[in-house]
KOLVOBA-6235 format. One line per 2 residues: number of its first residue (from 1); for each residue z, x, y of C-alpha. Coordinates in pm, whole numbers. Each point is the difference from the previous one (the first is absolute). Layout:
residues N
NUM	Z X Y | ...
END
This chain:
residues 363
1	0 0 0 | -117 167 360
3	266 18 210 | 57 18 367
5	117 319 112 | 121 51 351
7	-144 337 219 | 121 325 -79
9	319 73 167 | 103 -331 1
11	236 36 -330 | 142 318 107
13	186 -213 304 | 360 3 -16
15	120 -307 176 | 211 -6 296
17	367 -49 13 | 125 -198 322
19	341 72 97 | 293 -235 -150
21	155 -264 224 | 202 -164 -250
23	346 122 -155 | 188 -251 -243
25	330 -76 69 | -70 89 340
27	4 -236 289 | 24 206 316
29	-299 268 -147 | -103 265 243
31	-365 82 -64 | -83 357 121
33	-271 53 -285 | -318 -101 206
35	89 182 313 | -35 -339 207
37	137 -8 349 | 376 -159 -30
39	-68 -179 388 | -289 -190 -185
41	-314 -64 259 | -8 -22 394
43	135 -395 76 | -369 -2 226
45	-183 82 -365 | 198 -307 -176
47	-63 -226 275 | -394 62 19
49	27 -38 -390 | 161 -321 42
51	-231 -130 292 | -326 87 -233
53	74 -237 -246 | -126 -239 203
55	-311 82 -104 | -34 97 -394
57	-318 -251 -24 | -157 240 208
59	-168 333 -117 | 86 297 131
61	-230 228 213 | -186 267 -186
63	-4 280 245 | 405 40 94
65	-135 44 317 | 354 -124 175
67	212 213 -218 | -231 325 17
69	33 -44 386 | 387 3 -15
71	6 293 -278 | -244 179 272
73	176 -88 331 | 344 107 -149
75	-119 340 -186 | -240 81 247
77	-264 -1 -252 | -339 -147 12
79	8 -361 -170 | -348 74 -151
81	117 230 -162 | 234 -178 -179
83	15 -198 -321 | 241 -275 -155
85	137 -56 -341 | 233 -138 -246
87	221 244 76 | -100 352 33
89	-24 38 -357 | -364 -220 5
91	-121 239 269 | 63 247 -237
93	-131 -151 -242 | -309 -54 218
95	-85 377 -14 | 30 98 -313
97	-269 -258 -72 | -240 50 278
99	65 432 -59 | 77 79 -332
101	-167 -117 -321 | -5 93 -438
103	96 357 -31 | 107 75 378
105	307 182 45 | 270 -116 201
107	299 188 75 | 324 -90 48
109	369 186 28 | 289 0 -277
111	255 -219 162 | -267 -183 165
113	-52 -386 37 | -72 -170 -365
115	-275 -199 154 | -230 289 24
117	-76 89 -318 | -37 -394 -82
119	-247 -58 264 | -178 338 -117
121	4 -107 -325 | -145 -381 95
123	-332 151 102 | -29 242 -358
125	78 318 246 | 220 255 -137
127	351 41 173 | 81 354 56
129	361 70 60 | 129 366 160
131	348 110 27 | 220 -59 256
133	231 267 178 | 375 -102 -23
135	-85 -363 66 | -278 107 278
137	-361 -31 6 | -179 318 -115
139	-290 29 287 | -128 362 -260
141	7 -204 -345 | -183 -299 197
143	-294 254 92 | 50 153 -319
145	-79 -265 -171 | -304 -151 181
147	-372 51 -198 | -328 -116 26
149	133 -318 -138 | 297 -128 240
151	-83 -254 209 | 321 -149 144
153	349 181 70 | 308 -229 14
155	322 130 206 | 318 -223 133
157	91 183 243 | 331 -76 67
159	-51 -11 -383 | 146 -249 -194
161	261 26 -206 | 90 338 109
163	41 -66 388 | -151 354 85
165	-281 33 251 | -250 262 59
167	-38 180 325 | -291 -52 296
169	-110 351 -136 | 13 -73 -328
171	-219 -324 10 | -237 193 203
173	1 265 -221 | -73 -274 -224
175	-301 -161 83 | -148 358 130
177	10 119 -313 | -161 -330 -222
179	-382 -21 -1 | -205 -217 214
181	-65 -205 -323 | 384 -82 -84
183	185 -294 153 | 351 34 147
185	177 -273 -35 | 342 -9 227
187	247 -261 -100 | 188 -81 229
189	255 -266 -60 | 318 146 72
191	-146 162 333 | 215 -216 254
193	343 173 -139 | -140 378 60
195	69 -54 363 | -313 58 221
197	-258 65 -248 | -308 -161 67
199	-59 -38 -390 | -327 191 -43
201	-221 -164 274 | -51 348 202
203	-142 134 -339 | -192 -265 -38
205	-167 6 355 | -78 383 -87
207	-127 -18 -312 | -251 -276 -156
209	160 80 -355 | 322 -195 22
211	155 -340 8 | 295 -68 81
213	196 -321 -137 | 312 -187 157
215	190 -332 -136 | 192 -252 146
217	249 -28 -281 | 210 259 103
219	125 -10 359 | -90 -283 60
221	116 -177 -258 | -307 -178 -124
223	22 105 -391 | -17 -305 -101
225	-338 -126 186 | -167 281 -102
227	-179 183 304 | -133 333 0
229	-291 187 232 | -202 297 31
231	-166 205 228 | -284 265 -20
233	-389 80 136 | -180 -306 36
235	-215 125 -229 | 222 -45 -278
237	177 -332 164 | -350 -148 -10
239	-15 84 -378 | 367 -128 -91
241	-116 -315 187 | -304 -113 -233
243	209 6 -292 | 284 -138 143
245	75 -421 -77 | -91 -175 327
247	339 -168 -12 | 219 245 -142
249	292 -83 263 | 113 -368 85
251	31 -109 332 | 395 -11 -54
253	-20 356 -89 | -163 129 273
255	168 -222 311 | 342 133 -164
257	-108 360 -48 | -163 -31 351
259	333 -115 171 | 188 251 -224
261	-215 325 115 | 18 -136 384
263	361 -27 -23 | 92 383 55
265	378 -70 100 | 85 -143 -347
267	-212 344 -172 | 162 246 252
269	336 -174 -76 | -78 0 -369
271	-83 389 -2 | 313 100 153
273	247 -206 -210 | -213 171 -305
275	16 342 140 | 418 5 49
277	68 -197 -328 | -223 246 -158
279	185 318 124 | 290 -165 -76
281	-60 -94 -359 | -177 348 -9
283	325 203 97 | 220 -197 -220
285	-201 88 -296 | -6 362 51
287	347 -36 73 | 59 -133 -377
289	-169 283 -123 | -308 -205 -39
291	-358 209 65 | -225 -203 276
293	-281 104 186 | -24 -80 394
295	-209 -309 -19 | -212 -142 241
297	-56 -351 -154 | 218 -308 -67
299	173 164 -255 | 173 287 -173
301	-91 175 -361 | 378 54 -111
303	-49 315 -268 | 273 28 -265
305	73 241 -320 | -221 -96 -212
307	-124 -376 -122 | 345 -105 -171
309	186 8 349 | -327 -169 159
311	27 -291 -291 | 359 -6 66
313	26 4 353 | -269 -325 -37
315	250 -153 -206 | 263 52 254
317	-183 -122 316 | -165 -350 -244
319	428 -5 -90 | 38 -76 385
321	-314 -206 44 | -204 265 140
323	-353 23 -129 | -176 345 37
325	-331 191 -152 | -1 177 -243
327	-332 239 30 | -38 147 -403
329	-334 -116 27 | -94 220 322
331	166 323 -201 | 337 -24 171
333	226 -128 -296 | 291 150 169
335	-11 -167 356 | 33 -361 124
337	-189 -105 267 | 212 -177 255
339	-107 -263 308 | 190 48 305
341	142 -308 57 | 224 -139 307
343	325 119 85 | 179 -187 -246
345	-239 44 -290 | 16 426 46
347	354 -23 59 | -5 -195 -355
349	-225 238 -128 | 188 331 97
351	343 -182 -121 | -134 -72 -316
353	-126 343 -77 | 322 157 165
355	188 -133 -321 | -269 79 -234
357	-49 340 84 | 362 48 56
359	79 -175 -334 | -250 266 -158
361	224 314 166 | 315 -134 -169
363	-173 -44 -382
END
């Protein structure tokens, strides 16, 4: 009997794990698995999500014209130049099918986002992974690594789940060094909590080789409409656009991610509450004899002993309703990856590792 058989690649996806939200026995359940903002989204985004339901008969419009115009006016970037998704993760998507094909290489880092490889894999390309350097992008293995084959290079950068961030002169350094051939692809989700980094748009204004991608479901709270962009050349913009879905993004999507990216007061404020929990939570780890990189995300990759004391420090912070990641699967079975909360969910979190850690000095 003929069968139908899927195209190459296709079987070798492993599928992706969300982060938990759920604890049983656990009312009062702190999530800090999915590095979500713990204000939730702007009021001015929930009110212009509220006020489009007015009109759900209606379809959307095809061109995000609106919302490109607000990402643009905002970022100081050219709204043509721009292009919207289900999140940033369908832009992504977007370019590994319009660049990269059956038996294309496309590289990605060690600790580097799981969705990489999947979307390499979706097209039948080949994901090439190069080592990391204590939890840092490796600019030298990247361009070590590049042949006549690579088409696409994926970096976080601040990378995710590690926190660490590459330098100006290190991107540059970067893209100098791929050929004119390759495609650098910047994510750049967690950029609003490096403090004044403009997330990869000066490198793409110098160089026609890069796109850079930004989501609103960090900052700004929007995880769960799922809004993402990109910007590059219009060259490639143009190409992203023809096989893009004409109505990708709902019309409640867009009026609340427009309101959300307009309202800088609520971002700014956001940002700062992140950056002192952060230190905070950062501090109190190292103080515990925990190992943690500076981070400049919405998080914190707490590094422990070995995998045992990661399990069991889990098991201590689900104990007290706290819900974590654990990151095995990105080749860090000894760390947890930890949200920064508010004030009252770090000072949770640092209380309940306080015990745990001092618990494991008295065995």
């Amino acid at each position: 009997m003929t069968q139908i058989i899927p195209q190459p690649g296709i079987i070798e996806i492993a599928l992706y794990v969300s982060g938990e939200s759920k604890l049983a026995g656990h009312d009062d359940v702190l999530k800090l698995s999915s590095n979500e903002n713990p204000l939730g989204c702007s009021p001015a985004a929930q009110a212009a999500f509220s006020a489009a339901a007015g009109d759900l008969n209606r379809y959307p419009n095809t061109d995000h014209a609106p919302l490109r115009r607000a990402i643009g006016e905002v970022h100081g970037l050219d709204p043509d130049r721009i292009i919207c998704g289900v999140g940033s993760d369908e832009v992504l998507q977007f370019v590994v099918h319009a660049f990269a094909g059956a038996g294309d290489e496309v590289i990605t880092t060690e600790h580097g986002f799981s969705m990489y490889p999947i979307l390499a894999r979706m097209v039948g390309a080949v994901p090439v992974t190069v080592p990391e350097t204590e939890r840092r992008i490796d600019v030298d293995a990247i361009l070590a690594a590049v042949t006549g084959r690579t088409r696409v290079v994926f970096i976080a950068n601040p990378a995710n789940p590690t926190g660490t961030m590459l330098t100006a002169a290190e991107l540059q350094r970067l893209i100098d060094g791929l050929p004119a051939h390759v495609l650098l692809v910047h994510d750049g989700a967690y950029t609003e909590f490096a403090g004044g980094f403009d997330g990869g748009a000066g490198l793409v204004d110098r160089h026609p080789n890069v796109v850079m991608t930004r989501t609103f479901s960090k900052i700004h709270g929007l995880g769960g409409l799922r809004i993402g962009w990109g910007y590059a050349s219009r060259r490639i913009i143009d190409v992203l656009n023809r096989i893009r879905q004409p109505f990708n993004l709902s019309s409640a999507q867009m009026a609340a991610a427009e309101a959300a990216i307009r309202d800088t007061g609520f971002t700014t404020h956001c940002a700062e509450l992140n950056a002192q929990m952060r230190e905070r939570l950062r501090n109190s780890l190292i103080q515990m004899g925990i190992g943690c990189d500076e981070s400049f995300a919405n998080f914190v990759l707490a590094r422990f002993t070995d995998p045992a004391e990661a399990e069991a420090a889990d098991a201590a912070l689900r104990e007290d309703g706290i819900l974590v990641r654990r990151v095995g699967g990105y080749g860090l079975p000894a760390a947890l990856r930890i949200t920064v909360g508010d004030e009252k969910g770090t000072a949770r979190v640092i209380d309940c590792l306080g015990r745990f850690m001092a618990a494991r000095r008295g065995a």
